[in-house]
N, C-alpha and C positions, 0 to 999 in steps of 0.2 A: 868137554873142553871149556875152559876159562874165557869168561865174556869180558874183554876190559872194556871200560868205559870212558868215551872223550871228558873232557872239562864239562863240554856242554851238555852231555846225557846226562853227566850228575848233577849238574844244575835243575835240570828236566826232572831227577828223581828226589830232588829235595821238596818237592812241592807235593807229591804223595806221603814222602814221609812226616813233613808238618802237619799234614792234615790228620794223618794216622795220630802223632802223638796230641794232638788238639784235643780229639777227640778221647784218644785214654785217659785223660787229663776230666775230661767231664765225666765220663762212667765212671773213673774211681771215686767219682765224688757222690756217684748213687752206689756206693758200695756199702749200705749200711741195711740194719736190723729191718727186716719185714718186706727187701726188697725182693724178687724173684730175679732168677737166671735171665726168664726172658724178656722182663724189663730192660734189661740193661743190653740186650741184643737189641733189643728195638730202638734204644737211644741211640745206639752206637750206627747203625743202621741210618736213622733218619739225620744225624748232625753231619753225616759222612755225603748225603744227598745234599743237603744245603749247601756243601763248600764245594759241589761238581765232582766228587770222587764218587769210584764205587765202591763197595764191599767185594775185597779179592777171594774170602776164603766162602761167599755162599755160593752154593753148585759146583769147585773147586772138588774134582774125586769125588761129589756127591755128598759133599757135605749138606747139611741142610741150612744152617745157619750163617749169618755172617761174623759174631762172634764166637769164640772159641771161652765157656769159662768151665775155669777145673777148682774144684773145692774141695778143700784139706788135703785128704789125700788124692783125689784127681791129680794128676802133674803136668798135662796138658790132654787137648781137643778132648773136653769137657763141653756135650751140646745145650745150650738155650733151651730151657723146661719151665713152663708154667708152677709146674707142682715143688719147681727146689729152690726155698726161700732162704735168704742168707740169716744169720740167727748170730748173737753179740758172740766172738769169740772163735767164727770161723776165719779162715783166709782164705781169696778166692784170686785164683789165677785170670789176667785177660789178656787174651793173646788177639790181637787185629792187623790186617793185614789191608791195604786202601790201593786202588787204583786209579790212576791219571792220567792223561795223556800217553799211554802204555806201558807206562813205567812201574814199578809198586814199593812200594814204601812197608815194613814190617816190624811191628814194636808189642812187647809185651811186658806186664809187670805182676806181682801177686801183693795184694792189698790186705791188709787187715783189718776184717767186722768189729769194728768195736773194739776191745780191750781182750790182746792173745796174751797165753802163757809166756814169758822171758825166754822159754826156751823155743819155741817159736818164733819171737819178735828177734834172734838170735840168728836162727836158721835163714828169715829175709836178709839182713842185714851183709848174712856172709856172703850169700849169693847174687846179691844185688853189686856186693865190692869186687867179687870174681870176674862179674860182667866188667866192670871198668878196669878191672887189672889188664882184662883180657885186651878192650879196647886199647888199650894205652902202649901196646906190640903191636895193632895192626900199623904196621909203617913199614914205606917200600925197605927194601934191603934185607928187611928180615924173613923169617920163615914162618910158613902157616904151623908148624909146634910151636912158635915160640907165644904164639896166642893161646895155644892150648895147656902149655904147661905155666903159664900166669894162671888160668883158671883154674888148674888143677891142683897148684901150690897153695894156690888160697881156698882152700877148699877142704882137702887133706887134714893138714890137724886137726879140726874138727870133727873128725871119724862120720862125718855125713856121707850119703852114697852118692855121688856122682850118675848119673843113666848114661848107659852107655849103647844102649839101642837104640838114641836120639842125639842129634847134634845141630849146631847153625849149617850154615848153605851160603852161599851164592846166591844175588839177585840181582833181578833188573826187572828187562820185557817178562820174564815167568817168575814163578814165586821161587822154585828151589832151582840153583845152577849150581852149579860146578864153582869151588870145591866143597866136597861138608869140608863141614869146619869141626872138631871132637872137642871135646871139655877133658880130653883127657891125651897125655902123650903115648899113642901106642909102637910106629916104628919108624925111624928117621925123622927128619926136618921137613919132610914137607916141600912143594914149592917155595920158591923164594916170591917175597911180597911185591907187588908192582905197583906203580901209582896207575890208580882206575880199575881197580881191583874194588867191587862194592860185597860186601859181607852182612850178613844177619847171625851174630852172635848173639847164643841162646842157651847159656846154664839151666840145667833142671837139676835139679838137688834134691836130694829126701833125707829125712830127718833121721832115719833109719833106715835099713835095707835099699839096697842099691837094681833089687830086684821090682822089675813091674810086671804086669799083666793088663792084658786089654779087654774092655765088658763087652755083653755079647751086642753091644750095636755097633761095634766094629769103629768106633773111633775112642770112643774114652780109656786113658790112660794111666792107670792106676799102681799106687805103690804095692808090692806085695804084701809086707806085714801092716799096711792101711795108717800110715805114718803119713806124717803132713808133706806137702812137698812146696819147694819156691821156683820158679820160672821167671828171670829179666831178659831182654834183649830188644837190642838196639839193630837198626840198620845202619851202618859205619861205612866211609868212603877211605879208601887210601890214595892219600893226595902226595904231592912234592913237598907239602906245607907240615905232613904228620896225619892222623886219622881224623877224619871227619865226620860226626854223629848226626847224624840226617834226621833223624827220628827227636833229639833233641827239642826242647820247647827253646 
């Protein structure tokens, strides 16, 4: 069932979501040559305790960490490893999720090590614009496909594969509600949009094959033909005023 949210709650969930994007804001800026995975979980970790938030996604189904990073072709929940150092040329997904006041806030982006191939820096680019196409329909009156076939139209000529055994959610008090959200139009329109309707829209894209699989530690998500993959998403409110990006700096 659909959690709508008062004025006030989303004012309440703007404050997880700022933190969240604060804080991605500083790990991408340790995203470079020689740094480890689990560096950058511990950053993210200890900047998220400074501002009174907690880390939503450690112990979260058992995860272990509180960042999520997925590399090249990782496409997300990619765990925090001492031994996997980012090297000039990779791109690495980070997905974080912050808790507040019991509200949670959920924002991810995929960054680039250094200097990528054009055809890569191509691939973030598209999906990064899919996300804002996407954003730019959640508004009441419309339908939950009309966000999905914005990301999907923009996405399409590019012969990239879309995943489609992943999608955004619903959020609030728990991380996933009610509706997923798809990156792709599968059959009708969908609910129609409500103001107080809060969403985490979340394209994953691969560069090739639209096929994943999952490794045996049971959370990483991987492309099949081991092609690179890009991951954005925003925690977005639907207001009376148009969509509101919570997650925003």
């Amino acid at each position: 069932m659909i959690q709508y949210k008062t004025p006030r709650e989303i004012e309440r969930m703007r404050v997880p979501a700022e933190i969240d994007a604060e804080v991605l804001a500083i790990v991408r800026e340790h995203c470079v040559d020689g740094v480890t995975t689990y560096d950058l979980d511990r950053i993210a970790e200890e900047e998220t305790l400074k501002r009174g938030g907690r880390p939503t996604f450690k112990g979260y189904r058992g995860f272990p960490n509180s960042l999520c990073v997925s590399v090249n072709h990782e496409v997300v929940h990619g765990i925090p490893s001492r031994k996997r150092v980012l090297r000039n040329g990779d791109v690495i997904g980070i997905d974080f999720g912050v808790t507040y006041d019991g509200f949670i806030g959920d924002h991810a982006m995929t960054v680039p090590v250094g200097t990528v191939s054009a055809e890569v820096r191509k691939l973030l680019e598209v999906t990064e614009r899919s996300l804002w196409n996407g954003i730019e329909q959640a508004r009441a009156g419309n339908h939950l496909a009309d966000i999905s076939a914005a990301i999907e139209s923009t996405i399409t000529p590019h012969g990239y594969g879309i995943v489609k055994e992943l999608c955004g959610h619903g959020i609030g008090r728990d991380l996933h509600e009610d509706p997923p959200v798809l990156n792709y139009v599968q059959n009708g329109r969908g609910p129609k949009l409500k103001a107080g309707l809060v969403l985490a829209l979340e394209p994953m894209v691969n560069l090739g094959t639209e096929k994943i699989r999952i490794l045996k530690d049971g959370w990483t998500v991987v492309t099949e033909d081991e092609k690179p993959s890009a991951h954005f998403e925003h925690t977005v409110a639907v207001t009376s005023e148009g969509p509101r990006v919570l997650t925003r700096l």
